[in-house]
N, C-alpha and C positions, 0 to 999 in steps of 0.2 A: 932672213926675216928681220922685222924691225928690232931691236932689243928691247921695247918696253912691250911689246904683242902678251899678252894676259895677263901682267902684272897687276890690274884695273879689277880683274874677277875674283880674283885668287884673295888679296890681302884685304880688301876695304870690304868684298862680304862677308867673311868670315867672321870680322868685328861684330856685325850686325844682328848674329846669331845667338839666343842667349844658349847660357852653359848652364846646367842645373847638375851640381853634384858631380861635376867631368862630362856628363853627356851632353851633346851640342842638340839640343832641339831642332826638329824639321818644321819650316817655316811654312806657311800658308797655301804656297804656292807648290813647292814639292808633292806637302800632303796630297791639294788638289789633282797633281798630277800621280802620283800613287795612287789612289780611290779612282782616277779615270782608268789605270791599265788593271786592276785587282776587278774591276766591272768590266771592263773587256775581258780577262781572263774567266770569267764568267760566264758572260754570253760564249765565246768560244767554247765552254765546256757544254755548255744547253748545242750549239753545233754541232760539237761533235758527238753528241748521245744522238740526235734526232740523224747523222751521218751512218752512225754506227748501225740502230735500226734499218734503215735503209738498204744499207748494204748486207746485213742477214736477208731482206727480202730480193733485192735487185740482184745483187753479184757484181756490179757494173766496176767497171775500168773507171771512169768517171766519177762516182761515188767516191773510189780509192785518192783519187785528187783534191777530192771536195778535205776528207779527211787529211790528208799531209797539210794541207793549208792550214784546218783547223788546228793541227799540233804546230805544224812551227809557228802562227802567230800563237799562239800558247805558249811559246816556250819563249819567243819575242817579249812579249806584256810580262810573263814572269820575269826576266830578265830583269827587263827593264825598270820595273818596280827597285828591284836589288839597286839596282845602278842610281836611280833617283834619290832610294835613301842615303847611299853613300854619298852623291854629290852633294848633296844639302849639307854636310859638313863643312863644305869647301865654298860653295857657290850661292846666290843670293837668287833675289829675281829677277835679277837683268839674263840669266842660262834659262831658270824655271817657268818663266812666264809665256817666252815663245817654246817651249815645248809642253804647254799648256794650251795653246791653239792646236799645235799640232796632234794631241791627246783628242783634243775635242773634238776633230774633223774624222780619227780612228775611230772615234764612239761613233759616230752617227753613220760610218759605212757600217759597221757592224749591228749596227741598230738597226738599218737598212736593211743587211744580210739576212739576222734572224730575223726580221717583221715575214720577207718575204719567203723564208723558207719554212715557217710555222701557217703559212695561207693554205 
């Protein structure tokens, strides 16, 4: 690998970031990206209650799938959120901005998901 490959991320964001009292503040972008996977982990729980009903009624195999999905992207967006806060100490918004698109393309299948599973 090249020897300067992420020294560019690492050291000139960091600066950027104010420190109030030792704590590094999470920047704009982070947050944004925090409050998109804390709203997916959201809707995913509104999922997987209206899954859970379901399957008290159906029993279905299928149902069972619908549920695994809803828990591990549940457990995904939780994750994730943990990991965003941490990066924001390290990282600016040359990391947080394109995974702010990609937050935002998450919300709207899941916006999708529940709109049509609440029909």
């Amino acid at each position: 690998m090249h020897e300067n490959f992420g020294k560019g991320l690492n050291h000139a964001s960091t600066r950027s970031i104010p420190d109030v009292e030792g704590f590094k503040l999470v920047g704009p972008f982070w947050t944004a990206n925090i409050a998109l996977v804390a709203i997916n982990a959201t809707m995913l729980i509104a999922l997987l209650i209206v899954y859970l009903k379901n399957f008290g009624r159906i029993k279905s195999k299928f149902v069972l799938g619908l549920m695994m999905f809803a828990i591990l992207f549940l457990a995904d967006n939780l994750i994730a959120a943990y990991v965003y806060f941490d990066f924001a100490r390290f990282y600016g918004p040359a990391v947080a901005a394109p995974l702010l698109l990609i937050n935002v393309i998450g919300l709207v299948g899941f916006v999708t998901l529940l709109w049509i599973t609440l029909r």
